[in-house]
N, C-alpha and C positions, 0 to 999 in steps of 0.2 A: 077632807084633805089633811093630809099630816107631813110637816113637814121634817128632815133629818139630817143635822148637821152631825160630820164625824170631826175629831179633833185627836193629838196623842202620834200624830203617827210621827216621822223622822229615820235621823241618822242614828245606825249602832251598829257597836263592833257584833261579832259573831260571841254568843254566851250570856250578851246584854238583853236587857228588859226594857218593853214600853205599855203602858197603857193605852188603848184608845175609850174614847167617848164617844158618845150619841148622842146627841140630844133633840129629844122631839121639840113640836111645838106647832098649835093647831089643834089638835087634842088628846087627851091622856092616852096615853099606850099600856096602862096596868091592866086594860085586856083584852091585850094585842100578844100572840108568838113574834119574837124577834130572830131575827140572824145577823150573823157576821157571815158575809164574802167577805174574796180575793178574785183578783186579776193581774196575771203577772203578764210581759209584754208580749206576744203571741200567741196568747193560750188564754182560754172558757177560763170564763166565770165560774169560779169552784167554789163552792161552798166550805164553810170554816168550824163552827158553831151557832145550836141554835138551844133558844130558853124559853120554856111554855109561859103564858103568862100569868100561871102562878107563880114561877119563880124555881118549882118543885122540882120539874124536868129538864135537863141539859143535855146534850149531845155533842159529840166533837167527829169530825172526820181522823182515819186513824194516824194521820199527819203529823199533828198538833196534839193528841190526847198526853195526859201528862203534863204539857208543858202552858197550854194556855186556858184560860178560865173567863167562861162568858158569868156575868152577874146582871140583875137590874135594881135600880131605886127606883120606884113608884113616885116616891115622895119628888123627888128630882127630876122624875120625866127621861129617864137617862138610861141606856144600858152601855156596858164597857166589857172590851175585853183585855183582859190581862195575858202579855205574854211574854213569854219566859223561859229562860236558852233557847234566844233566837239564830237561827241559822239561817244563812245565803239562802236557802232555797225557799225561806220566808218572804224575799221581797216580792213586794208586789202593792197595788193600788186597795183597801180594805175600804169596804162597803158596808154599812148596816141598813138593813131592810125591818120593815114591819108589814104584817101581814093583819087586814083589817076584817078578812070574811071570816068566817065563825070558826072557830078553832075550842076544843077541847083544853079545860084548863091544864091540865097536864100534857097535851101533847104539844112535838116541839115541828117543826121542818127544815126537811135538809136539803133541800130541791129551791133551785131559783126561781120557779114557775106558782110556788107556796105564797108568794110574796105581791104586796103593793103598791108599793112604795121605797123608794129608795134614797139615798144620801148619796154625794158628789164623789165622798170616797176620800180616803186622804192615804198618802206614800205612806210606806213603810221600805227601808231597804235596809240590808244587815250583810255590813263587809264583811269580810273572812279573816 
């Protein structure tokens, strides 16, 4: 069982930056693939970014490429993403998932069905 607290999310203007967090607990995720979802209010669970668990492989939907940046610390138990000139059409509920069946150290997933385990999700919304 592993459990995923997200943290970071809020209020920003439209151009502003936030961070989110992850954090596991239950047990180590250094080798585990991670994702970041979204859910905004009407509309699928979309996928955001995901990071092999080596760390080596990222992925981004073409969305967000450019602007947001998934990472992990091991040491930390933690992965985050970084995002950056946020736009209106960013808001939405953001999820990080861990994926605990066997996965290749370099490959990432970008599929919500890839996944284990989830986290409650924390807001994100970005006025204009």
């Amino acid at each position: 069982q592993v459990q995923l607290v997200e943290s970071g999310g809020g209020l920003v203007q439209a151009g502003g930056s936030l961070r989110l967090s992850c954090a596991a607990s239950g047990r180590t995720i250094s080798r585990y693939a991670m994702g970041w979802f979204r859910q905004a209010p009407g509309k699928e669970r979309e996928s955001v970014a995901s990071i092999s668990w080596s760390g080596g492989t990222t992925a981004y939907v073409d969305s967000v490429k450019g602007r947001f940046t998934i990472s992990r610390d091991s040491a930390k138990n933690t992965v985050y993403l970084q995002m950056n000139s946020l736009k209106p059409e960013d808001t939405a509920v953001y999820y990080c998932a861990v994926r605990i069946r066997w996965s290749h150290s370099g490959n990432y997933y970008l599929s919500k069905d890839e996944y284990d385990y989830w986290g409650q999700g924390t807001q994100v919304t970005v006025s204009s």
